[in-house]
DRENDO-1510 file (C-alpha; in Angstrom, 1 decimal, always signed):
<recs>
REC; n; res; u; v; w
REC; 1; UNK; +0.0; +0.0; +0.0 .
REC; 2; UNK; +2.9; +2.7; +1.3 .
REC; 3; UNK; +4.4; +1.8; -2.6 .
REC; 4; UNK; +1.1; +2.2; -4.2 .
REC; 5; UNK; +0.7; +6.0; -2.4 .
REC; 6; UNK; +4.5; +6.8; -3.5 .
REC; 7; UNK; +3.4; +6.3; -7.0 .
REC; 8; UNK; +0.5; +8.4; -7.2 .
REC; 9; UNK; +2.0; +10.8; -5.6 .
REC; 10; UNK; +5.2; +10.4; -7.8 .
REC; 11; UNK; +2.7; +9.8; -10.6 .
REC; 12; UNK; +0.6; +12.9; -9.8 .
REC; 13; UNK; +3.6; +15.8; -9.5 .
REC; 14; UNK; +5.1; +14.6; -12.6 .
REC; 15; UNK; +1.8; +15.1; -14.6 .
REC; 16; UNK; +1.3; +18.6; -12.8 .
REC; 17; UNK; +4.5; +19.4; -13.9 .
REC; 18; UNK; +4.0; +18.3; -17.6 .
REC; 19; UNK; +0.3; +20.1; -17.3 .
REC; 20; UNK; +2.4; +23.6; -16.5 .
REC; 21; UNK; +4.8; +23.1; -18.7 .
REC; 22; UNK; +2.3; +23.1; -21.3 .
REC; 23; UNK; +0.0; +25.9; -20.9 .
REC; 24; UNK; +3.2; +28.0; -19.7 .
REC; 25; UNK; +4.3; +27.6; -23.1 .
REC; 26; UNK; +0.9; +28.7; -24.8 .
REC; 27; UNK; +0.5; +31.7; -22.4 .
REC; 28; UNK; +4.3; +32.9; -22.9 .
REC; 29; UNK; +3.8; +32.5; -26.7 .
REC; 30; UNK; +0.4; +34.1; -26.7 .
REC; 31; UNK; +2.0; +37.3; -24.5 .
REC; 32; UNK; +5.1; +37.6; -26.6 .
REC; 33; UNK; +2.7; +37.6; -29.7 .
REC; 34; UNK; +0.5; +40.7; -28.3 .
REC; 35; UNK; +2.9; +42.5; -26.5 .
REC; 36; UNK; +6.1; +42.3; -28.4 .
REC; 37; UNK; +6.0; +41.3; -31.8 .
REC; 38; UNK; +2.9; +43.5; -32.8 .
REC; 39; UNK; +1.2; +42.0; -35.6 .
REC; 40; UNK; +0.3; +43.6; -38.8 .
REC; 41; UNK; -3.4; +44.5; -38.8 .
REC; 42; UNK; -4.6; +43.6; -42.0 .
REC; 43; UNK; -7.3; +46.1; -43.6 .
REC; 44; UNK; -9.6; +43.6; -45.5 .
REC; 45; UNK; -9.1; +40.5; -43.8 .
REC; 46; UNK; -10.5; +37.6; -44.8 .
REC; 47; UNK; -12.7; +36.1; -42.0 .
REC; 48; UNK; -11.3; +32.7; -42.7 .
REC; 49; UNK; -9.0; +32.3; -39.8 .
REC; 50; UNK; -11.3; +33.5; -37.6 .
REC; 51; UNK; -13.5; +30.6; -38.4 .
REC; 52; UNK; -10.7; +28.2; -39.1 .
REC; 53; UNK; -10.0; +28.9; -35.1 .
REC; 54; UNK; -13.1; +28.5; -33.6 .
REC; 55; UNK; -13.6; +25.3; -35.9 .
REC; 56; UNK; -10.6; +24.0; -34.7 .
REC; 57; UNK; -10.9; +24.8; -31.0 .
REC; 58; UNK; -14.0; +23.2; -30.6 .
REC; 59; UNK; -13.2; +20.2; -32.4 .
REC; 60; UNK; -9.7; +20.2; -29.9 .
REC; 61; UNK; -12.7; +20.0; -27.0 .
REC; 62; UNK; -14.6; +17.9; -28.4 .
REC; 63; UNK; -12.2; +15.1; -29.7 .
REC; 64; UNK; -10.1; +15.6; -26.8 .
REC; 65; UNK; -13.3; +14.6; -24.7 .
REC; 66; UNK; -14.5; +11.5; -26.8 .
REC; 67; UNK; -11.2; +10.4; -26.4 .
REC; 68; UNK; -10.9; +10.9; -23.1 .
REC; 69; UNK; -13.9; +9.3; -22.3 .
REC; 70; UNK; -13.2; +6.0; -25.0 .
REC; 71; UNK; -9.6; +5.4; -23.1 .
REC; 72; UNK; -10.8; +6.1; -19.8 .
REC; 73; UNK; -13.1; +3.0; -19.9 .
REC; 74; UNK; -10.1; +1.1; -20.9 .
REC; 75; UNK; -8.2; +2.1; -17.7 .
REC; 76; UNK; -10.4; -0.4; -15.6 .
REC; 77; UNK; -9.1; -3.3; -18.1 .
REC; 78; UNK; -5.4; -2.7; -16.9 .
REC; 79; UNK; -3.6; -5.4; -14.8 .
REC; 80; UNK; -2.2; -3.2; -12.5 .
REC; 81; UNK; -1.4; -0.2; -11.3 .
REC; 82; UNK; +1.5; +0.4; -13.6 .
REC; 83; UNK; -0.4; -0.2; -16.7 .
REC; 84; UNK; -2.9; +2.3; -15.7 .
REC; 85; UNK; -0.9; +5.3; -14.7 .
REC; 86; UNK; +1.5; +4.3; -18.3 .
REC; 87; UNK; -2.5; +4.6; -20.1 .
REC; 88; UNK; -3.4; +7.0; -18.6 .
REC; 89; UNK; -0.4; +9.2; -18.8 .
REC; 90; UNK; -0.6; +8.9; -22.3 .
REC; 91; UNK; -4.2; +9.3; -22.6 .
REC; 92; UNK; -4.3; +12.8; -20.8 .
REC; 93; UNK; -0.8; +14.2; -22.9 .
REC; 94; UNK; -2.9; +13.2; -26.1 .
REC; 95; UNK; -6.0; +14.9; -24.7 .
REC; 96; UNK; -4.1; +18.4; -24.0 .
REC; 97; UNK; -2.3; +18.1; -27.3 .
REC; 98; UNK; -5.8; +17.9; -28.9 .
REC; 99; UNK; -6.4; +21.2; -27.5 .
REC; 100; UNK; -2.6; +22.8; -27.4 .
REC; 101; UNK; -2.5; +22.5; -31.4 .
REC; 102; UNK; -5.6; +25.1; -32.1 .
REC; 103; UNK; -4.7; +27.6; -29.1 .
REC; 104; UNK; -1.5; +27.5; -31.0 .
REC; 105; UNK; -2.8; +27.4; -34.2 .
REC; 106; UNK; -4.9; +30.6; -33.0 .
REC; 107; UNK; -2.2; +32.6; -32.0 .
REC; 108; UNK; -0.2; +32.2; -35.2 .
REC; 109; UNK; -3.5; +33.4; -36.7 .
REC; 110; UNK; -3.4; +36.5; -34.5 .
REC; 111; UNK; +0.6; +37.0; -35.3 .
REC; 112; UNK; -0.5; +36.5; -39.0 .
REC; 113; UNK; -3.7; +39.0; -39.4 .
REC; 114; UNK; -3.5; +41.0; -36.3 .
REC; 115; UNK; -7.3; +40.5; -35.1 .
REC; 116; UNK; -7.5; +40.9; -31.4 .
REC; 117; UNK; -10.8; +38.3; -31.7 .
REC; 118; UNK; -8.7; +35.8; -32.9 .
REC; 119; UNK; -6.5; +36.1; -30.1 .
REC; 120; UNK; -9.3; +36.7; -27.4 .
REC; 121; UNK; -10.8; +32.9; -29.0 .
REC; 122; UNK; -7.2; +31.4; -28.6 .
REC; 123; UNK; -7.5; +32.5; -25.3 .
REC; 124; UNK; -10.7; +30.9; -24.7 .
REC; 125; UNK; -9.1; +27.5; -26.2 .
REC; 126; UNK; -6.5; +28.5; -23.1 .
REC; 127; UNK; -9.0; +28.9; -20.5 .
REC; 128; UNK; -10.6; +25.5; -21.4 .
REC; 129; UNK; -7.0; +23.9; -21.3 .
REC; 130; UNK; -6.8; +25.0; -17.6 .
REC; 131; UNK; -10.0; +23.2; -16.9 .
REC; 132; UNK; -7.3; +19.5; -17.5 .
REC; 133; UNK; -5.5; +20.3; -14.6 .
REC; 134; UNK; -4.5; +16.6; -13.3 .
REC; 135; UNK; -4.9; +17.0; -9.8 .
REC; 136; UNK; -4.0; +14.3; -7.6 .
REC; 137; UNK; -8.0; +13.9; -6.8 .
REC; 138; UNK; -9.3; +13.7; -10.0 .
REC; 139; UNK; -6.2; +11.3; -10.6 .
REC; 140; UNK; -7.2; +8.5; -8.5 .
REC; 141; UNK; -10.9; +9.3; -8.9 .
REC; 142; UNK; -10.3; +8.8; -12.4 .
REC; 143; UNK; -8.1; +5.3; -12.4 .
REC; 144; UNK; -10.7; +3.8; -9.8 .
REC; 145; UNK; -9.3; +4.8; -6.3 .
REC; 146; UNK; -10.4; +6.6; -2.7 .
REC; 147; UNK; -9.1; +9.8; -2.0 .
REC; 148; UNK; -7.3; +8.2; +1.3 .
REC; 149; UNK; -4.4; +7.2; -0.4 .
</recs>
């Protein structure tokens, strides 16, 4: 049991750590973009990015979630506790890069046209990405365990 808890915990800070990683990098790229490097703003824009990012966000959500949901059931097949946190490790770095790619994708859009809504949606895609947070709760609720260890 004491080996079990070590894990999660080990488990838990390393995918926190991954987690900031992550959205410190879309934040620092999205605050170098609008306060730096001072995009052109392009008179007649075409609204294509605009709806390229919104398209693309939602899909991020919404793949990321069917995913998420379709490899979560599989958790409960693993053997042991290894094989879960390995799944689902790799299940929740797939889910945030389903997301990551459009905030990204977003920003470049912003850096390339210079429309503030563009940017404002990217953030959005952003805010959402906070919402996968993998605390150490919704961890073990997640792979099937009490909140006591």
């Amino acid at each position: 049991m004491q080996d079990e808890t070590k894990k999660l915990n080990d488990f838990s800070t390393m995918m926190i750590l991954i987690f900031i990683a992550l959205i410190m990098g879309q934040l620092i790229f999205a605050g170098v973009t609008f306060f730096v490097l001072k995009p052109p703003v392009v008179a007649n824009e075409d609204q294509l990015y605009l709806y390229m990012t919104i398209a693309m966000i939602v899909a991020g959500i919404a793949g990321g979630l069917g995913f998420w949901n379709r490899m979560k059931a599989q958790l409960h097949t693993a053997s042991n506790l290894d094989e879960k946190l390995q799944r689902y490790r790799s299940t929740t770095i797939i889910r945030m890069a389903l997301l990551e790619g459009p905030n990204l994708f977003g920003i470049v859009a912003y850096m390339l046209t210079g429309n503030q809504i563009i940017l404002g949606i990217a953030v959005g895609g952003i805010v959402a990405f906070s919402t996968y947070v993998p605390l150490k709760n919704k961890v073990l609720k997640d792979l099937g365990y009490s909140n006591s260890i």
